[in-house]
Every structure is written in C-alpha cells, then in structure tokens.
C-alpha positions in Angstrom: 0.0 0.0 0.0 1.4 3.5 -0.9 0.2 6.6 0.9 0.7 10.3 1.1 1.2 10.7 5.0 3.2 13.5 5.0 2.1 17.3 5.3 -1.4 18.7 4.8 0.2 21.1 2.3 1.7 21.3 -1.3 4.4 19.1 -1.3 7.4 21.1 -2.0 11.3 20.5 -3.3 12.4 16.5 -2.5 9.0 16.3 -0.5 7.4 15.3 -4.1 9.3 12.0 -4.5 8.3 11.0 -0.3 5.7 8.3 -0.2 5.1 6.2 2.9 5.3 2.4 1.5 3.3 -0.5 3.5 3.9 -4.1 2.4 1.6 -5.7 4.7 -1.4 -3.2 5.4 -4.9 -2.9 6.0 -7.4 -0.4 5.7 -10.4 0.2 7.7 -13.6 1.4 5.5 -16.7 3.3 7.6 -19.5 3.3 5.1 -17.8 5.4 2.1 -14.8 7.0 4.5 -11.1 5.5 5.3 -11.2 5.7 8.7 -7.6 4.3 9.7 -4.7 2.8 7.4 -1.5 0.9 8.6 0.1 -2.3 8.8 -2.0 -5.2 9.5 -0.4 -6.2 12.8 -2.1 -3.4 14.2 -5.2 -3.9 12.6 -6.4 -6.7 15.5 -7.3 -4.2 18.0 -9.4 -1.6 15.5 -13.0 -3.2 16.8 -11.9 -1.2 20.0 -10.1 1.8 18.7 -13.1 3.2 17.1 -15.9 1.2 19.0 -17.0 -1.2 16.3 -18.6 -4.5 17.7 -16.0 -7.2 15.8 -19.2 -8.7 14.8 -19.7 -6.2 12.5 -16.0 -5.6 10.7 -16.3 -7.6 7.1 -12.3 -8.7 5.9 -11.7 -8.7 2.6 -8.4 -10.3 2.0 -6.8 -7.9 -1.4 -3.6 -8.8 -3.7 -2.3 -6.1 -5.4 -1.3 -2.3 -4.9 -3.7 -0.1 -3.4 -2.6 4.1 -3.8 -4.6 7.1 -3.7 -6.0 8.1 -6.5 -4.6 10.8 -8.6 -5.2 14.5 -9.0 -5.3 15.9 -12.3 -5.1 19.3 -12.1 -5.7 20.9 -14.9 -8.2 19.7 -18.0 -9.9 21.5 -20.3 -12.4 18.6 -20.5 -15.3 19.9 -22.4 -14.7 20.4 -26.0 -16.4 18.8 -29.1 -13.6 17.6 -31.9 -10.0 17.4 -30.9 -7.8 20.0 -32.5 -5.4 17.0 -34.1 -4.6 19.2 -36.8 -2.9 21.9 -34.2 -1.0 19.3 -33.0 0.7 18.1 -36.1 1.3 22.4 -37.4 3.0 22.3 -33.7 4.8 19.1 -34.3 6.4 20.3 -37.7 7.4 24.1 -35.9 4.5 26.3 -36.4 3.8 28.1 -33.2 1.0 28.6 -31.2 0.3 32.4 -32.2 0.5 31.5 -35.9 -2.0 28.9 -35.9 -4.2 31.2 -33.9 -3.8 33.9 -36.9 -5.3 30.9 -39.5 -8.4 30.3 -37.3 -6.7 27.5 -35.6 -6.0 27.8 -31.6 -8.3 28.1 -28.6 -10.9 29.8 -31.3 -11.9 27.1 -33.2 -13.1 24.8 -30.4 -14.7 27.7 -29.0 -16.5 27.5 -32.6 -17.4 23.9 -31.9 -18.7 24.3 -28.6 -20.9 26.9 -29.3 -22.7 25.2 -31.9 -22.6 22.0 -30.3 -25.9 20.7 -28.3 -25.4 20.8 -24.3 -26.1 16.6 -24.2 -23.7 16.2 -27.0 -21.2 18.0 -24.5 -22.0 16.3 -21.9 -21.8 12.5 -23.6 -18.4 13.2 -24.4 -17.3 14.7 -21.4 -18.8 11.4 -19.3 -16.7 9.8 -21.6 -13.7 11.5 -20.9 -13.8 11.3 -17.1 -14.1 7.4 -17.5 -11.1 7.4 -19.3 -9.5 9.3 -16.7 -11.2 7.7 -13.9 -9.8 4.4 -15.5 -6.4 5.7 -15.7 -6.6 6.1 -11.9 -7.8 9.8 -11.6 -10.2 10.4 -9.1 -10.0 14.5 -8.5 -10.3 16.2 -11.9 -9.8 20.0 -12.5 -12.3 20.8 -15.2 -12.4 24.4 -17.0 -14.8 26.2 -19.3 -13.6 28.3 -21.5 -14.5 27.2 -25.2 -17.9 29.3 -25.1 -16.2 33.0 -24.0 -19.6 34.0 -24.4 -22.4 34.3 -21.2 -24.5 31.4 -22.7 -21.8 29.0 -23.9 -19.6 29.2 -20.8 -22.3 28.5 -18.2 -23.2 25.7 -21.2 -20.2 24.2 -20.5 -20.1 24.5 -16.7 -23.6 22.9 -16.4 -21.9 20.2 -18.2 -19.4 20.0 -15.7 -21.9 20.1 -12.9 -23.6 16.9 -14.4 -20.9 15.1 -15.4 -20.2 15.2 -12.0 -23.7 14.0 -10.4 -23.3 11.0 -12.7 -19.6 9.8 -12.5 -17.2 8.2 -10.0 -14.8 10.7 -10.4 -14.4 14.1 -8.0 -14.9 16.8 -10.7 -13.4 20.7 -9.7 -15.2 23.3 -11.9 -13.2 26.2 -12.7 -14.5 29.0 -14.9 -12.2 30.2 -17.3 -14.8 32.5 -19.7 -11.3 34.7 -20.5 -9.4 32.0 -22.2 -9.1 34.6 -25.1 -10.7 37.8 -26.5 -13.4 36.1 -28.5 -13.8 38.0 -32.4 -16.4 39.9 -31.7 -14.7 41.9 -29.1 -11.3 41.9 -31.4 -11.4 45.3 -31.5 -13.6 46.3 -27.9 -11.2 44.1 -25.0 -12.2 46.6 -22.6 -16.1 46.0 -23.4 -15.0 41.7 -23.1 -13.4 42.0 -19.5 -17.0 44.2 -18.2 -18.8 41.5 -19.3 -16.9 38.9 -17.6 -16.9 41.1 -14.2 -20.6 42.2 -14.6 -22.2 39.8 -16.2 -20.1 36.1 -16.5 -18.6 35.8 -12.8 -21.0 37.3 -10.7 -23.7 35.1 -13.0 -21.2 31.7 -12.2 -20.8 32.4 -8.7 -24.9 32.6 -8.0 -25.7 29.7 -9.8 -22.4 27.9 -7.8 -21.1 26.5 -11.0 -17.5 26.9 -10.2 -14.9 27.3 -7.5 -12.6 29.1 -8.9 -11.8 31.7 -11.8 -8.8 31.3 -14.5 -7.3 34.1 -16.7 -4.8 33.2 -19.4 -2.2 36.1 -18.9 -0.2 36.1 -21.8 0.6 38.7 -24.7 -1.1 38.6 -27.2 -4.4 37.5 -24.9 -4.4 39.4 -21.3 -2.3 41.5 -20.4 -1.3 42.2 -16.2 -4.0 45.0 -15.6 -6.9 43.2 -17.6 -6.0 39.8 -15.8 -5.8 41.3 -12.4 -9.1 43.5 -12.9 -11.1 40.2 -13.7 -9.4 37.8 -10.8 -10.5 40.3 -8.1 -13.7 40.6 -9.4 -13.7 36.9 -9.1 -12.4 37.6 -5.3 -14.7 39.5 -4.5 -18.0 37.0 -5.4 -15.8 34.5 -3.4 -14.3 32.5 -6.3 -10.6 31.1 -5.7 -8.6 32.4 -8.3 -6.0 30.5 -10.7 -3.9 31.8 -14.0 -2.6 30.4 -17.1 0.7 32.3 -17.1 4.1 32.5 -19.0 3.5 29.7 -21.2 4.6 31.5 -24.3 6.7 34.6 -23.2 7.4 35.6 -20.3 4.7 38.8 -18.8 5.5 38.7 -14.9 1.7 36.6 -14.5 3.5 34.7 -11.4 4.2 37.2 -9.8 0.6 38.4 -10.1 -0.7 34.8 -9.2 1.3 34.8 -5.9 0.1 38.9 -5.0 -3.2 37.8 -5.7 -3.1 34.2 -3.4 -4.0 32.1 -6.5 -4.5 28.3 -5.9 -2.2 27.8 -8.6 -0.5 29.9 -11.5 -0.3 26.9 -14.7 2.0 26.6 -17.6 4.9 28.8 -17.1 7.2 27.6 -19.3 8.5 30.7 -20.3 9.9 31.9 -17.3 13.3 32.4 -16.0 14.3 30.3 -13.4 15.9 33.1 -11.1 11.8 34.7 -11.3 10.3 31.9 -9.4 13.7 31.6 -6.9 14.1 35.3 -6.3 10.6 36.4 -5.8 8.1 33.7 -5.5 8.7 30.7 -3.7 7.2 31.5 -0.6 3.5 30.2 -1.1 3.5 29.8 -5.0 1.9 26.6 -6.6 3.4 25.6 -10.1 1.6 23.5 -12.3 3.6 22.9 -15.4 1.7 20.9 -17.5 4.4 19.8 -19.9 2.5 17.8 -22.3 1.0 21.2 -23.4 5.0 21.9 -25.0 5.7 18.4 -25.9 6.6 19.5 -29.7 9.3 21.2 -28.1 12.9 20.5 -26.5 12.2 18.6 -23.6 15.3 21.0 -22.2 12.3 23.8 -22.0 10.0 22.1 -20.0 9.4 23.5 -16.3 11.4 20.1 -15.3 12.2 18.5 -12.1 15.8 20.4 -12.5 13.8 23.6 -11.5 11.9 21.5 -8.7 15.5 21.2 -7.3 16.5 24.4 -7.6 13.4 26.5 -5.9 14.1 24.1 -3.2 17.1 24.5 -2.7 17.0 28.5 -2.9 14.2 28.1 -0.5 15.0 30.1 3.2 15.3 27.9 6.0 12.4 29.2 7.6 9.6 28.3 5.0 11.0 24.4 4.5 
C-alpha cells in the first residue's frame, strides 16, 4: 500500500518524490470514509479503537497495490472535436500564435462548442472522465472556457456540474470564460473583461457552477492590468482564483498569481528560473503541464531540474 502521509500542504522541493510504502497493510472502511490505514499487525485491535462491535467488521483479503487516487489538475475537458490538426502544425514548428492567426488555436473549439448541443457536450465529457477515472484519476480539474460568451460558458459549466452528479470521479469546476478575447470583441477588449466582471462571474458564482476563476495572462491574450481587474472581481464574489501564465513569453503573471493568493499559477514555461527563486517561492503553486509543449525541446519544460533548484534556494524558515 502506498500513501501520502506526510504534510497537509503542497508538497514542495524532494517532498514530491516521499511516499510512505506498506507491504503488509490494512485499511479500515466506515461506510464510504477511510477511517484508519497501517500495517496489519495493528489492525487486531481496531473493533476497540473506534468502538465497532467485531461482529460487524467484514475482511476482505486484497492482492495487489492499493494508492490514492490521482489528481489531475488541470483539463480543459469539455470540447467537441479534438484540435489533431494543431498538434501536427505544432509538431512540424509552427507556433501557437501563428496557428491562432489561421483560425486555428483556442478559437476554433470555441466554434465547436458553441454550436454544439449541451447533451452532446455532456456525452463526451462522461466519456472522458471514465477514461480518466480508469487511468486512476479520481479528482479532476475541469475548466470552461470554449464558449467565452455568457450562454456557452455556463453551457459548459452545467456540463461540468452533471458530469459530476453522474460519474465516479471528483470533478473541480473552474470558470475560465477569459481564455481569449473572442472576435467579436477583437477590437472592444475593454467592453470583453465588463462582461466577464458584470455579467459572467457574478452570473457563475450565483448559480455555484464553479470554485474558482482562471485568466490566461499572456501577450497577445491578457495583459497584467486586464488579468488582475477580472481575478479580483472573481475575489470578491468568493471564487478562488488561478492563472494560465508564461506559457509562451514571459509577462511577470506569477508574480501576479502569488500577490493575488491564487490556488495555482499553470504553464509557465516561459519563465526564468531566477523569477520563481528570487521572488516567488514562498507560497506559490506551479503547475507545469508539460505535455502542453511536448513538440518542443524537452530542455524547456518546467522540469524536475527547476523543482530542485526553488528548493534549494528556499529560506530555511519556510521548509
């Protein structure tokens, strides 16, 4: 058996690789909750521990490995067609901002989704989170942001919401309706970031359709101000608050992520290692995705190298 027993915290530095290994364990199951886990020599005297008649303690006798279940943190999970075609432009050196520029990109499943029927959505996505659940993911991070438009963003997170009711799996809605300036507001971004403060959040947080708000803070998409006007909006109608950040170049969106407290700041693959050492370690939760850059030199990822090197960097007082 392989647990987490460790801090009730991000894990940070060589804490990621620590995993408490039992060879001869036993678990102890109170209707849906683990009540107690250790090794099976101490297992004898639970009836009394937690005041369970040992008439009424089942054993089932397990081969195998048993480990938590993962937590994916990140999915964009509701989409109609896969963007195959982006991958293979990526693959053979086109970059993300040229692809865009062709109708490519973010846009066209935002296309897709908003023609798309809500139950057609929601097949898919059930189908997705079984894939996932079978894969050993039991937590799932799931985002919007394919509608970036009132209607087809709380489409999506109603999706989310029901996928949930119906599956195994733990689903974590996050609303993410400024995943990009959709076309229409091309040449009015001010007029598309009131509407998500006055009209998209304050509609999500009513309804409870997500926990948390995302911004994609890149150039080219949102800049620092825009980002940080719509993530304390989100604050302030008690949504958490998360950014995609850095993935392309570089625009100081960590270092907004940890000012603002965000839950996590994603991507970052464009930022310079002495950024996160210098200035952000404290409190600051990295997720890098690296499969999102997998066309590209592995020697770009945010890698375990950089893992390694906030830790070591870290003060004394904070380990």
């Amino acid at each position: 058996m392989v647990t987490c027993r460790g801090p009730a915290r991000a894990r940070r530095g060589r804490e990621l690789a620590d995993l408490e290994v039992l060879r001869d364990a036993a678990v102890l199951i109170d209707g849906e909750r683990i009540a107690w886990v250790g090794p099976r020599s101490e297992a004898r005297d639970l009836h009394s521990a937690f005041g369970i008649p040992q008439s009424a303690i089942d054993v089932v006798e397990v081969a195998g490995v048993l480990f938590p279940g993962f937590v994916d943190c990140h999915t964009h999970a509701v989409f109609g067609a896969p963007r195959l075609d982006d991958q293979q432009r990526r693959a053979l050196g086109e970059d993300y901002k040229t692809i865009a520029a062709l109708g490519g990109g973010i846009l066209q499943s935002v296309r897709d989704v908003r023609a798309r029927p809500e139950e057609d959505l929601l097949a898919l996505t059930r189908a997705r989170m079984a894939t996932l659940l079978a894969h050993g993911s039991t937590t799932i991070e799931v985002k919007s942001g394919y509608g970036l438009e009132p209607a087809a963003e709380l489409k999506q997170l109603r999706v989310i919401r029901d996928a949930a009711a119906s599956g195994r799996a733990t689903l974590v809605p996050t609303f993410l309706g400024a995943h990009e300036v959709p076309p229409e507001f091309r040449e009015r971004r001010a007029d598309y970031v009131r509407l998500v403060c006055h009209d998209m959040i304050p509609t999500v947080a009513r309804a409870r359709l997500a926990l948390a708000c995302d911004v994609f803070c890149e150039p080219g998409v949102f800049d620092i101000a825009e980002t940080r006007i719509m993530l304390e909006a989100a604050r302030r109608h008690g949504l958490a608050v998360k950014l995609h950040a850095d993935e392309l170049e570089g625009s100081g969106g960590a270092e907004l992520g940890a000012a603002l407290g965000a839950v996590s700041v994603d991507h970052l693959a464009a930022i310079r290692v002495m950024e996160i050492i210098g200035r952000l370690v404290e409190h600051l939760v990295v997720h890098g995705v690296p499969m999102a850059m997998h066309h590209k030199d592995p020697a770009e990822f945010l890698s375990s190298k950089l893992i390694r090197q906030i830790h070591e960097h870290r003060p004394e007082r904070s380990r």
